[in-house]
LUMSE-902590 format. One record per residue (C-alpha): residue in three letters; x, y, z. Coordinates in steps of 0.1 Angstrom, whole numbers, plus 5000, padded with zeros to 4 digits. Layout:
BEGIN
ALAXYZ...
This chain:
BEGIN
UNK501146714991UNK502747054999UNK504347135031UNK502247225056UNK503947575075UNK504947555112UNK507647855121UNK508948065095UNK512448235095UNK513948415070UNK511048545056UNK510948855026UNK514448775018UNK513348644985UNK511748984972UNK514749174986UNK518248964986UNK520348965018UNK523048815026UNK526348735011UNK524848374995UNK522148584977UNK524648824962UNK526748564944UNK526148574904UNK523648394885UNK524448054876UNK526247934853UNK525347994812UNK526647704799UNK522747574789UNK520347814786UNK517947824827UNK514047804820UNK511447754847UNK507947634853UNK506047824884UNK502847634892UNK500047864900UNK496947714885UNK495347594918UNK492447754939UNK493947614977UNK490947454990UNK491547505022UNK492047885019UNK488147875019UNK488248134991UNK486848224961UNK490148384949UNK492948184937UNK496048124966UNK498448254946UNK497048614941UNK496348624989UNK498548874994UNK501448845021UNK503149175030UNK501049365008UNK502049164976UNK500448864958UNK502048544970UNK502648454935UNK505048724933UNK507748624958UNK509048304940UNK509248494909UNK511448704924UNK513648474935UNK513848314900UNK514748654884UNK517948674905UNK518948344886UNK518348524852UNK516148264836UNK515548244797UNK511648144799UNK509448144829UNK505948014823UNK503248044849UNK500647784846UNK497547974857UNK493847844861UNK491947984885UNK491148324883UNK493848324852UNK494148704838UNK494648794875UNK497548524879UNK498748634848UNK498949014855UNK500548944889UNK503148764875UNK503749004846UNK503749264873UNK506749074889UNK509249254861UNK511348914857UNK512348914823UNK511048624797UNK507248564817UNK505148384800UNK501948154805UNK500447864802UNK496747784809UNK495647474828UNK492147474818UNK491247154840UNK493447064873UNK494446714869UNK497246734889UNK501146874890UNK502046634860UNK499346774839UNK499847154848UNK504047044833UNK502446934804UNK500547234800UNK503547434802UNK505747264774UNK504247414744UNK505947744760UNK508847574761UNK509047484726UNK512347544709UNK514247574745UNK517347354751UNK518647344785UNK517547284823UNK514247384835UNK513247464874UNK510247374883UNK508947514917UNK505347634934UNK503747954936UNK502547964971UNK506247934983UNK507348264994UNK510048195015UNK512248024991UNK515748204984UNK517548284955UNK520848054970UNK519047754974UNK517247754934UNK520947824927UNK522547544945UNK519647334932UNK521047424894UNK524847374903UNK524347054917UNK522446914890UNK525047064862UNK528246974880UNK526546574886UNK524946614852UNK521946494866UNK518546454842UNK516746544871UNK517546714901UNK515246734936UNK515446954968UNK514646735001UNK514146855036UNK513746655070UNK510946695094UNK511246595127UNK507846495119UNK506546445083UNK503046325089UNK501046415059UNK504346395033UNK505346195004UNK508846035015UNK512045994998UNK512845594992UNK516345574988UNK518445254979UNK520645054997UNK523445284981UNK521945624990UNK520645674956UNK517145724952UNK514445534942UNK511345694944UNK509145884963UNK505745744973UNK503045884993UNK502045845033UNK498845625021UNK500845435003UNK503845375027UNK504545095044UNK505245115085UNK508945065076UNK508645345050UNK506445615071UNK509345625092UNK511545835070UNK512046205077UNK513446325041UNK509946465022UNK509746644991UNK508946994990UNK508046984948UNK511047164937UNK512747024907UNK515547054881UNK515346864846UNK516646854815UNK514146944789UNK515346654769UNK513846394799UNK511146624811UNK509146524780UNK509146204775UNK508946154813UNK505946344815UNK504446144788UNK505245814807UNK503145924837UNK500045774838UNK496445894859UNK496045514874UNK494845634908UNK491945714931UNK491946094921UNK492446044884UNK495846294881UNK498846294865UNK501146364895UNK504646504892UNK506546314916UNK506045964892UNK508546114871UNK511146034897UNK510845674897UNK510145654859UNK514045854857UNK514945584876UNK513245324861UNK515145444824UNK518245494838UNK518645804842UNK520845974865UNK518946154894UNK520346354926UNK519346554955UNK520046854973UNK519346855007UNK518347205024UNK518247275064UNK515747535066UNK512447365065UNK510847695069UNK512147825031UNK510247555009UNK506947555033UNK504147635012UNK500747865020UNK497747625026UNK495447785054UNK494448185064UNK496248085097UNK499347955079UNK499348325059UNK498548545090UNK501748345106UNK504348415076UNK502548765078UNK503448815112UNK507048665106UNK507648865075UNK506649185090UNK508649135125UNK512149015102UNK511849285075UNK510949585107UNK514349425126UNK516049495093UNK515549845087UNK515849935126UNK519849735117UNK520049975087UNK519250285108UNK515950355107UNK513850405140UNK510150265147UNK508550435177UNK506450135181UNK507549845159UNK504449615165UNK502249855146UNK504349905118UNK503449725088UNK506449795060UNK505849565028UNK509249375012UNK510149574979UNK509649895003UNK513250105005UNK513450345037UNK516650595040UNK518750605076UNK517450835103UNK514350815095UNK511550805123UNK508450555118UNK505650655141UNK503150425152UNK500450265131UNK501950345098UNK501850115065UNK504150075042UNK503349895010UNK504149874972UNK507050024958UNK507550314985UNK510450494987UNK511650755016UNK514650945020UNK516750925046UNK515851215078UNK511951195066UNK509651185096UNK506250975097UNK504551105128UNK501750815128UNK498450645113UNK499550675078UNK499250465045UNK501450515018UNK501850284987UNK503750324958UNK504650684971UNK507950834969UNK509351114995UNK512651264990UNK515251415020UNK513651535053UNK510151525045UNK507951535075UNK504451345072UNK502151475102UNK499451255118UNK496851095100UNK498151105057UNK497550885022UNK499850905000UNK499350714968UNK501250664936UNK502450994949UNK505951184949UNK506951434978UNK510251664975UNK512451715000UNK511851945030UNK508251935026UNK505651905050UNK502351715046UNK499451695072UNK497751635092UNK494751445075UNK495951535039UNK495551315010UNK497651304982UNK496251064953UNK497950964921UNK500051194900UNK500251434925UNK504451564927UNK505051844954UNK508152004950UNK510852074978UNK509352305009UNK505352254999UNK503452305027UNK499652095020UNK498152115052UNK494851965069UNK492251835051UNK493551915014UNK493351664987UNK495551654955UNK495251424924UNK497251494895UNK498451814904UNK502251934902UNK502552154929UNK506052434927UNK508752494951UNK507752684984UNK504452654976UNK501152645005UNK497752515005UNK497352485043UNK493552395050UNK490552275035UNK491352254997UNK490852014962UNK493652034940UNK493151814913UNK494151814877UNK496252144877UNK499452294878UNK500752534906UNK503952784902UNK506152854927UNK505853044961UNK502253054956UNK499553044986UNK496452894981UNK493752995008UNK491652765027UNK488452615011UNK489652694974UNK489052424946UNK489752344914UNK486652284894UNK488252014869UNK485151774860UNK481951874835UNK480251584842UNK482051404807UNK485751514812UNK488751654835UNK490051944825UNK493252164843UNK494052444860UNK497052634854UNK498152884887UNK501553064879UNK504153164902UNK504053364933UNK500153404927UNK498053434957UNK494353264956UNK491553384988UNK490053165009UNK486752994993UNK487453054958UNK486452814930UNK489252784897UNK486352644866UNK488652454844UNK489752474819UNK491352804833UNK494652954843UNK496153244864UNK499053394853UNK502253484876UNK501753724905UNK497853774902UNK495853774931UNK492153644935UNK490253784961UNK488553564985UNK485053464976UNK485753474937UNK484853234908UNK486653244887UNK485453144855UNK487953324826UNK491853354823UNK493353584854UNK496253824834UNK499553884854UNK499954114880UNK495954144881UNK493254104906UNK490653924900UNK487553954923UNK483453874919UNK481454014950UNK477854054957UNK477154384976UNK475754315004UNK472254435013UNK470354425042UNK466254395050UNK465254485081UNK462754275097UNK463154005074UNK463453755102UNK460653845120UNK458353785090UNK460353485081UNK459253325118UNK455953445115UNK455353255077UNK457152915092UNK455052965122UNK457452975148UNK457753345160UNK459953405189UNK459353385226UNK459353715242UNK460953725273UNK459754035297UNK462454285309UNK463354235342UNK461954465367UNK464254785375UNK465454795407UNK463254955434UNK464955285447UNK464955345484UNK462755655497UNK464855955511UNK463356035549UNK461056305550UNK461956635564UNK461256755605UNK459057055605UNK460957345618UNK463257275587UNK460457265560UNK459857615579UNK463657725581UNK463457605538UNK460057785529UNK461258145544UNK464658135526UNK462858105495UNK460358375499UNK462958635510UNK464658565473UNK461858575456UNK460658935471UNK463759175453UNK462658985418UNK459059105424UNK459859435431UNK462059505401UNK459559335377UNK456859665393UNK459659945386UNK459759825349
């Protein structure tokens, strides 16, 4: 039975080696170093359709961690025994880069014995030791599969096991050891007597063997039980039964061989992996404004003085320079950003590289194949796939930028986009240098603008722009009066006329008194008199 997990410490330490034990050369090459990964089972209690080995911890398939550790080691052959789900077990392992990956199918679980069986035809032709070791066992390091070798060669052992104590190893298969310390066996709690269920030493299922005694040990186990399965841990008492010479290796971190049986068990070493491998970088220089919300994945690589904002993931290969700032809420995966970069609130970056000094954000999206140079501005709400964007280069607001090619010192305006799909195929755009494109204007690929043109605002542009020219389609505009009127009154919904407010009410002047209507009237006579009279001498 694997180890159920409790606590976890130490956790990402097998994708990334750290510490001074990890760093120590690969073991010895006196006989050629194979291995066996186990990875065929579904995990039952996952409840899950998917196989355990491909949950992901960290961002990475679980599968992938003691691989990792194994190609430290420098192994001739690795063979994955995959069922479940097998070409995806099979990719993630081929995925892992360890040299010499190969694998097995189980067709049919019938238990660890059989999956070993399934393995050896991959192992045809192969003198030497052979590790043997789960897939769901993240945690294991690179030191202890290495001890686990030198102790078997130096003893030369036929087979080799690691142990570990529990405090409490309810639920575990115990080591039976002779009066004389060696072992005899290891047999199973249901099995065990009182005496027997009192031992703390369990076995975690990691395993070193000669070649030579793996086979015919495997072919001595036997499927007389309830369940019907060839189980591994016979061979142990078979060894012992033929004489053969068989050791331990007793490890002290409990934690490093547990295996992955439950969601709760996987959100724990989640948790653990994520806290450990954030307290890591901070050691290294790097600053998280708010660690908690940090997720940062094990084969990522961060540069000092760098500044992690809060809620940003990390995952895949992602590299960043050192003096980059992340302001927050951002994904990245597989992306690469040189020196000084500053990401502003709210970005995706994938499978995407980003020169130094630029600045990306807020809200931008930068999809595969995209590469901005050193100093690109790509501002709010742009999107880039597969577009190689030059030095000192801007496309600020509101933009697509996919399959093309932009020059140097260039300015895209806001709402431009780059018309690369027919419906059957992508084709590019080509923008020279120092070119600069008006707001709203659509590039129809295949097409291309030549150094230090300009396209007005507005334009399609639909044929190749020469150098140094402007390229601009406008509509005059024209205007028809009472066109909305009439356009109400067809739709049935002409306007409310509101009435004009009434004009203000003047105030009356006061009438004149009589003696001065009188005093008025004679003035005007007496001018009026000399006109008359010169009118009659005409």
């Amino acid at each position: 039975m694997r180890p159920i997990l409790a606590e976890n410490r130490g956790l990402g330490q097998a994708m990334q080696a750290s510490g001074e034990c990890d760093s120590a050369p690969a073991v010895s090459e006196e006989r050629a170093l194979g291995a066996i990964v186990l990875a065929a089972g579904l995990g039952t209690r996952m409840r899950s359709t998917r196989a355990k080995v491909l949950h992901e911890l960290g961002g990475v398939p679980l599968l992938r961690y003691p691989l990792a550790a194994l190609g430290s080691l420098g192994p001739e052959r690795v063979v994955v025994v995959v069922g479940h789900q097998a070409d995806a077990a099979r990719s993630a392992a081929e995925a892992s880069g360890v040299h010499g990956i190969r694998s097995a199918l189980q067709a049919e679980q019938r238990g660890t014995g059989h999956a070993v069986r399934c393995a050896l035809p991959e192992l045809e032709g192969f003198t030497g030791d052979v590790l043997i070791l789960y897939g769901d066992a993240p945690l294991v390091r690179p030191a202890t599969l290495r001890r686990l070798v030198d102790t078997h060669r130096a003893g030369g052992a036929d087979l080799t096991l690691l142990t570990v104590r529990f405090a409490d190893p309810t639920g575990y298969g115990r080591i039976v050891r002779q009066p004389d310390g060696r072992v005899r066996g290891i047999v199973e709690e249901r099995d065990a007597t009182a005496a027997e269920r009192t031992i703390t030493e369990i076995n975690p299922g990691f395993y070193c063997v000669r070649v030579e005694a793996l086979r015919p040990l495997l072919g001595a186990v036997r499927d007389d039980n309830a369940q019907r399965e060839f189980y591994l841990t016979d061979v142990v008492e078979l060894a012992v039964a033929d004489g053969r010479r068989v050791l331990t290796v007793e490890t002290d971190r409990p934690d490093e061989v547990a295996g992955i049986n439950t969601r709760v068990e996987l959100a724990r070493m989640e948790a653990t992996l994520r806290a450990e491998t954030i307290e890591r970088w901070m050691t290294a220089g790097v600053t998280f404004e708010d660690p908690d919300t940090a997720y940062v994945g094990p084969e990522v690589e961060i540069g000092a003085d760098t500044v992690i904002g809060p809620n940003v993931t990390l995952r895949g290969r992602t590299r960043i320079g050192s003096g980059c700032r992340l302001d927050g809420t951002s994904w990245l995966v597989d992306a690469t950003l040189a020196d000084r970069v500053h990401l502003l609130f709210g970005c995706w970056v994938e499978k995407a590289e980003i020169g130094s000094d630029a600045i990306v954000g807020p809200f931008a999206r930068l999809r595969e194949g995209t590469r901005l140079a050193e100093r690109v501005h790509i501002g709010n709400f742009v999107e880039t796939k597969k577009a190689a964007i030059g030095a000192r280069t801007k496309a600020n607001h509101l933009s697509y930028l996919g399959d093309c090619e932009v020059g140097e010192d260039s300015n895209v305006g806001a709402g431009t986009i780059t018309c690369n799909y027919d419906g059957f195929k992508k084709h590019r755009t080509r923008i020279g240098a120092r070119v600069q494109i008006g707001s709203d204007t659509q590039l129809v690929a295949p097409v291309s603008v030549a150094d230090d043109a300009y396209v007005g605002a507005g334009t399609t542009v639909t044929r190749d722009v020469p150098s140094g020219a402007l390229a601009i389609s406008r509509t005059p505009v024209r205007f028809v009066e009472g066109w909305m009127e009439r356009f109400r009154a067809r739709n049935g919904a002409a306007p409310e006329v509101k009435a004009a407010p009434p004009a203000p009410r003047r105030r009356a002047k006061p009438r004149p008194s009589a003696a001065k209507q009188t005093k008025v009237a004679r003035r005007r006579r007496s001018v009026a008199k000399p006109k008359a009279a010169r009118r009659r001498s005409r």
